[in-house]
N, C-alpha and C positions, 0 to 999 in steps of 0.2 A: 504494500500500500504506500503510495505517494505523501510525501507530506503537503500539506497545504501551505501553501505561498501568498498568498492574499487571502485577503476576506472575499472577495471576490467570488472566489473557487471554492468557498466553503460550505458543506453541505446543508442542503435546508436541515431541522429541528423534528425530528419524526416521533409522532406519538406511540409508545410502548406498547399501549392499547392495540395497536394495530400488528402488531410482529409476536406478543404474548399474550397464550392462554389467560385465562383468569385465575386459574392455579399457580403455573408461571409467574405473573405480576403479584398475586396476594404473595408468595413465599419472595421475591424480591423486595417487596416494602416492607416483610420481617424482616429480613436481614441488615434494609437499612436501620431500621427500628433499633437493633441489638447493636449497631456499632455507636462506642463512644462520641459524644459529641465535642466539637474542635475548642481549644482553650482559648484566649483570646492572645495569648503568644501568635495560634498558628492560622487565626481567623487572620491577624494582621499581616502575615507572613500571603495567605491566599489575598489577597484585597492588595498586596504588593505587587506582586503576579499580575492579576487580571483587571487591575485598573484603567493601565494605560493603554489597554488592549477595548476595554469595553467602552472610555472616552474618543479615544479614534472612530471604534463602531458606530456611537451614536454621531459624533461628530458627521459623517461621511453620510449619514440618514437623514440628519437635519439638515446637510449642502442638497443632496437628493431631491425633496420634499417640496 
């Protein structure tokens, strides 16, 4: 699989509902359910990551528009 190089070429957002069972999806949102939730060390650590990524996005949405 290719990496993605722009937002551009990035794939559309596909709902889970459509690819899983409903057995499939109920034991998926158990499993997120049972995993720890993030401390605020590493909430700040993901929000470092994906800021300047998700300001560009909207950015490019709002020139679009």
């Amino acid at each position: 699989m290719s990496a993605v190089t722009s937002p551009e070429q990035a794939p559309t957002v596909v709902d889970p509902r459509t690819l899983l069972s409903a057995e499939e999806l109920a034991a998926a949102r158990a499993n997120v359910d049972r995993v720890p939730r993030l401390d605020p060390a590493q909430l700040d650590t993901v929000a470092a990551v994906f800021r300047p990524h998700v300001r560009a996005a909207l950015n490019r949405r709002s020139r679009a528009a």
